[in-house]
N, C-alpha and C positions, 0 to 999 in steps of 0.2 A: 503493500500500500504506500510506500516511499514515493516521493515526488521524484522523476527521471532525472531532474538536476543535480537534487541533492544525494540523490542514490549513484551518481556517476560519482562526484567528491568523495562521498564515501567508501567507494573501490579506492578510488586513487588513494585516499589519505590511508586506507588499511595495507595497500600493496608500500605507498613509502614508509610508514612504522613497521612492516617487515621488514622491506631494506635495508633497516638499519643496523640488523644484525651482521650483514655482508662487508658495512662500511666500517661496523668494531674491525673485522675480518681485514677489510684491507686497509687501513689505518697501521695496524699490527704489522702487514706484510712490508708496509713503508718502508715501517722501523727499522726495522730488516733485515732491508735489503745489502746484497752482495754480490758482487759479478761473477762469484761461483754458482751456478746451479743447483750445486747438492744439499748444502743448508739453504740455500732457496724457494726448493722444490718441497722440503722437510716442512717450514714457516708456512707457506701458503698448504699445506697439507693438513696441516697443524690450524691456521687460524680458520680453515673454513670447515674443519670438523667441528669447528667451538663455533663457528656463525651459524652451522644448522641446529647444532645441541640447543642454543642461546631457542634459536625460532623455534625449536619444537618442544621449549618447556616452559618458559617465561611468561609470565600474564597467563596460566593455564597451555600456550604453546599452541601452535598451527603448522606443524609439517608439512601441509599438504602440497604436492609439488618440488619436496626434497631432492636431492638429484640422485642420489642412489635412485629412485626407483626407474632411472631410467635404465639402468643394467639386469632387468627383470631376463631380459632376453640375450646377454651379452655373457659372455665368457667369466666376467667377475659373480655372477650369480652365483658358482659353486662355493664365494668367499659367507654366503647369507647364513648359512648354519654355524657360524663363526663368529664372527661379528655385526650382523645384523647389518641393515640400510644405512645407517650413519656411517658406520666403519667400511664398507663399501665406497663411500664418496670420499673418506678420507684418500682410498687408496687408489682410485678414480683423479682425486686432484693431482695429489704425487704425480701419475704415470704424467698425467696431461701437463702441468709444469716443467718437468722434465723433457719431455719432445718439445717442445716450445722453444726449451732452452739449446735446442742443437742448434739454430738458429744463429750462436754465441760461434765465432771462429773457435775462440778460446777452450768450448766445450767441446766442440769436434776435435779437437787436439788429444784433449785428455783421455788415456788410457783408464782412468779410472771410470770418466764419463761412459764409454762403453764397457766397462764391465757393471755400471747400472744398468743401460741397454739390458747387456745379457742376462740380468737377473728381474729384470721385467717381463722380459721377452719369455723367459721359462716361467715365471711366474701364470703369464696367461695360459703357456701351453699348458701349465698343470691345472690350471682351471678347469681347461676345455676337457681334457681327461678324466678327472678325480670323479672316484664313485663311493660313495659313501653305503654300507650293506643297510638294506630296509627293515623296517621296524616292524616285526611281526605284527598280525593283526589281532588284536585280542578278541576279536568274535566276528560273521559274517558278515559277507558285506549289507549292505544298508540301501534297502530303496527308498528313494524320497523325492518328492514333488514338492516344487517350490511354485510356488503362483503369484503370478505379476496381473494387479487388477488393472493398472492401466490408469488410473482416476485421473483427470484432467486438476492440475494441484488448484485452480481457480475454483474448481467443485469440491475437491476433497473435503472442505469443512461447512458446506451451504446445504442445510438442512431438506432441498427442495430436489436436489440432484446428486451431490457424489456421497452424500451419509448414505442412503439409501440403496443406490446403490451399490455401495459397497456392501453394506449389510449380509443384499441379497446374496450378490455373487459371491462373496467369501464363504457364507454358509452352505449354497452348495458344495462349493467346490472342497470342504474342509467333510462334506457328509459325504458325497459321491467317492473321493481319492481311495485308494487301496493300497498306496505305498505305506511303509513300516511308519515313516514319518513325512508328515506334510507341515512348510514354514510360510506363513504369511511375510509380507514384508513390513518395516516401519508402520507402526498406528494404522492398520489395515482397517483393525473398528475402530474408527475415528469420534469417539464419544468414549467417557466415562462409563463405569458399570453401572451407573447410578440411574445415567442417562438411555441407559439403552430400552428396549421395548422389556414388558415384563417376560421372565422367563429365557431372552434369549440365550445368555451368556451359557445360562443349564445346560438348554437345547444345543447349542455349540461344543462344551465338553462332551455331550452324550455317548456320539460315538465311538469314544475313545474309551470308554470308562471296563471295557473288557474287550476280550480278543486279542491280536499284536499288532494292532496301530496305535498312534501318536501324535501329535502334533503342538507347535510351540505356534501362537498367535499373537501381532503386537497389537497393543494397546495402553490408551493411557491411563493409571490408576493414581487414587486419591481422593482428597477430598479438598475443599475452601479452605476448613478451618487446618488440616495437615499437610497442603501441601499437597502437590503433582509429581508422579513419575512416569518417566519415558519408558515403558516397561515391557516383557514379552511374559503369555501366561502359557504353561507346559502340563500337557493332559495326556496321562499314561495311564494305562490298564492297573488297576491295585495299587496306584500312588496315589497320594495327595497333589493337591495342586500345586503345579513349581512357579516357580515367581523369580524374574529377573529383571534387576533396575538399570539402566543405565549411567554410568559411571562418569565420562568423562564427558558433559555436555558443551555444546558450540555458544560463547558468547553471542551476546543477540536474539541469535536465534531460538536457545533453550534455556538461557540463564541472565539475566541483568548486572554487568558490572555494575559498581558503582558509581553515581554520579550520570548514568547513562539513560536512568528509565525513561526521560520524556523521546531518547529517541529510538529505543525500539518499541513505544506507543504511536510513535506515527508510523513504523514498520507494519503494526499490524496484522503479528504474526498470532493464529491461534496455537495456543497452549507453550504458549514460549516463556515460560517462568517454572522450572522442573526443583524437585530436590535431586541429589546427587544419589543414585547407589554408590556402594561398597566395592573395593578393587578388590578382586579374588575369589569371586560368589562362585557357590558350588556348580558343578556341571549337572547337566540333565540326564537321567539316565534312559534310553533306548535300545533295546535289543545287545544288551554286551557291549554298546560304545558308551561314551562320557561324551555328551555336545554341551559344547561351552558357546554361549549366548554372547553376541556382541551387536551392539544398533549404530547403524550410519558409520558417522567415522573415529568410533571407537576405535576401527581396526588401526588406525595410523599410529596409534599407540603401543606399536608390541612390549615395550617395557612394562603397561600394565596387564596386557593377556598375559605376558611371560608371568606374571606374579600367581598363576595358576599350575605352575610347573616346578614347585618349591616341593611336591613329594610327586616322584615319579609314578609310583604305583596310582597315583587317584590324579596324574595328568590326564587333560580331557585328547581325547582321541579326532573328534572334530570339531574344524570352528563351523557355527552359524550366525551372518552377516544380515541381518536384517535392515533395511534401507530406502527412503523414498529421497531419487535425486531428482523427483520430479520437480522439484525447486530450480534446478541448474536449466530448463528445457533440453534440448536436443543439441548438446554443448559436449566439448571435447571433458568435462566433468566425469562423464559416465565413463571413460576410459582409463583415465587420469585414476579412478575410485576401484577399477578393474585390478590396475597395475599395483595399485598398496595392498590390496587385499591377496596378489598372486606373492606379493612378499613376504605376507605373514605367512603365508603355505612354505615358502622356501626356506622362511627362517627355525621355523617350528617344526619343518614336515609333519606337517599337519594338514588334514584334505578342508577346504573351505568351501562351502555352498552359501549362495547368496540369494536372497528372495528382496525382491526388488520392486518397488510400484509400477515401475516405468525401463528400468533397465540399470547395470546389465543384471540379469538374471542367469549365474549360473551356478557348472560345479568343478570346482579348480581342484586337481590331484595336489596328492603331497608334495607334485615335486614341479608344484608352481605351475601346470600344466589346463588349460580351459578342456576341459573335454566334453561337455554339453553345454551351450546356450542358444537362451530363448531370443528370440527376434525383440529387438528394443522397439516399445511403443505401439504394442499389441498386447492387448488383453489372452492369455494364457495359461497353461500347466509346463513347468519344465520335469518332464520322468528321466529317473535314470539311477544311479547307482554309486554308492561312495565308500569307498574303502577306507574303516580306519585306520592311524596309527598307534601304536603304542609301546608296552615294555618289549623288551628282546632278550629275555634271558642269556642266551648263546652268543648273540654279535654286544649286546653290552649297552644299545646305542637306544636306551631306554627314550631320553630327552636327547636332541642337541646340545653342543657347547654354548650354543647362544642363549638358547632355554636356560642351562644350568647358571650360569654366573648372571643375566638379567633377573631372573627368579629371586636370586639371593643380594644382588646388589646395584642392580636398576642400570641410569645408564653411567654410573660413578665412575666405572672402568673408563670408559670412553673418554669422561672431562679427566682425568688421572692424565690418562692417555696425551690429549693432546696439549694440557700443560705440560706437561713433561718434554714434548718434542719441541716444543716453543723455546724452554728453557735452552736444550740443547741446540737448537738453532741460533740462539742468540747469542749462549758461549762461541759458538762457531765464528759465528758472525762479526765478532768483537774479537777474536784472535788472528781473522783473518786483517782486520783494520789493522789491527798492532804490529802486521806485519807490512803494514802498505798497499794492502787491496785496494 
């Protein structure tokens, strides 16, 4: 409901206080600077792992568009069970500093220069090679139907067109499905329990309530006087109801900074004032796997999915990505949302399926892999079949390395990390001066 003027300044003014995290970055790199390459290549390595850390944690953090995720598809991907998307781009800056500086006479000279070459160069070939043994499946596989209603996001919340709608079709399609588990996407019932027609929410658990289907539903739950959550409700044969909140909500959009209310009042966004769930909520149980629940762009946060991987044995086996970007329209968003979430698969191998209003609606293998989706911006069923992962008694490789020290100590390694090579850059840097560089 923004006015187009002031809704343009508002990009603008959000994209330059992102910026600024680049400009700490190369400020840093200034300082620096050195006609050698190698503590060169190290600072700019160094200060722009600290300019994405800064954007993805700061003020709550906004990754989206980090540059690791552009090696989803590139020979560094095999680095992601390792060091995750940020350590990715550290080692993405490096190379890329580096070739830049062969440009230098001085660096085509040096024999040392090309024995970095050659340990880049083998570095990627080992990428393109490394196989890592897979994580046995701790029970069979998993059919599931994800459904993308489609709601036009200008109806989504008008009580005369897309409530209704939705209602309709999610109920069938949630009573019709035969797969083990069926995922709606983001606030599919778009109304409180409170609000809904009497009975239906019953009627919607019902047929879950025996036999071997499932299904996890979003909606938003609460009340005035407590408070709103962005939440998904999980209905399994001989369980009680699950319940999961979302965690890491979007300024503006789900939560009011302060000093902000009067402007996302003219935003006029409904239900955009949430409480927070809890990082590390239990996984869903289904047919032998553990699905761990995540809404919109939780997933850009794997330092807090990884906080579900602190006891191997009760790691969840799948993620589920529930999502409406029908906010973004028919925008490189939906792609952009594809690619983080194939990250989290690679960093965790962990298989991720995603249920989506509008797109993209799929089911991403462990090994960061699309291997079913639905046509974007049709109303649909996506079927198909999802392998979990899990313990591996015999190969060992219960969790990743990424999983394991993110689980226990977030992303601390990484800012460690890249003060440290700062420091050692700057010694450098200052020895080479003393020497007359």
């Amino acid at each position: 409901g923004l006015a187009s003027p002031l809704a343009a300044v508002a990009v603008l003014l959000l994209a330059g206080f992102l910026a600024l995290d680049y400009v700490v970055a190369g400020v840093v790199l200034v300082a620096l600077r050195t006609r050698h390459p190698l503590p060169q290549s190290l600072a700019f390595a160094a200060a722009w792992l600290l300019g994405e850390l800064m954007r993805g944690t700061l003020f709550t953090g906004f990754p989206w568009g980090a540059s690791g995720y552009a090696h989803v598809d590139g020979p560094l991907a095999a680095l992601a069970p390792f060091v995750g998307v940020y350590g990715i781009a550290a080692v993405a800056a490096f190379l890329a500093f580096w070739i830049a500086g062969l440009a230098q006479p001085a660096t085509r000279a040096s024999w040392r220069s090309w024995a970095v070459i050659g340990g880049s160069a083998a570095l990627l070939a080992a990428c393109n090679i490394v196989a890592r043994p897979d994580a046995a499946n701790p029970g069979r596989r998993l059919p599931v139907a994800l459904l993308q209603g489609n709601i036009p996001q200008d109806e989504k919340f008008q009580g005369g067109t897309g409530i209704p709608l939705a209602l309709e079709w999610y109920a069938i399609q949630l009573h019709t499905s035969r797969a083990s588990l069926t995922v709606t996407p983001e606030t599919a019932v778009p109304l409180l329990p409170q609000q809904l027609p009497a009975g239906y929410l019953e009627r919607l658990a019902g047929p879950f309530s025996q036999g071997e289907r499932a299904a996890l539903v979003g909606i938003p739950l609460g009340s005035f006087e407590q408070g709103y959550t962005n939440s998904a409700l999980g209905f399994a044969p001989g369980a009680g109801v699950y319940r999961f909140d979302k965690h890491h909500l979007v300024p503006f959009g789900e939560f009011i900074p302060p000093l902000f209310r009067w402007f996302t009042e003219m935003m006029n966004i409904p239900l955009g004032d949430f409480n927070r769930g809890t990082v590390g909520q239990a996984s869903f149980a289904v047919a032998g796997q553990r699905i761990a629940p995540n809404i919109c762009y939780e997933d850009l946060f794997g330092e807090e999915l990884g906080a579900r991987f602190i006891d191997p044995t009760q790691a969840p086996t799948v993620f589920v990505n529930f999502s409406n970007i029908g906010w973004f329209g028919d925008t490189l968003a939906i792609d952009q949302h594809l690619h983080i979430s194939r990250m989290r698969a690679l960093e965790f191998e962990r298989p991720m399926v995603r249920a989506t209003n509008t797109g993209a609606t799929v089911i991403i293998d462990h090994r960061g892999v699309v291997t079913h989706q639905l046509a974007r911006y049709t109303r649909g069923v996506l079927k198909g079949e999802v392998q979990g992962r899990g313990l591996d008694a015999q190969s060992g490789w219960a969790i990743t390395p990424y999983a394991w020290w993110v689980s226990r100590w977030g992303l601390w390694p990484l800012w460690a990390l890249g003060a440290l090579a700062l420091l050692v850059a700057m010694a450098a840097a200052r020895g080479r001066r003393a020497l007359g560089d």
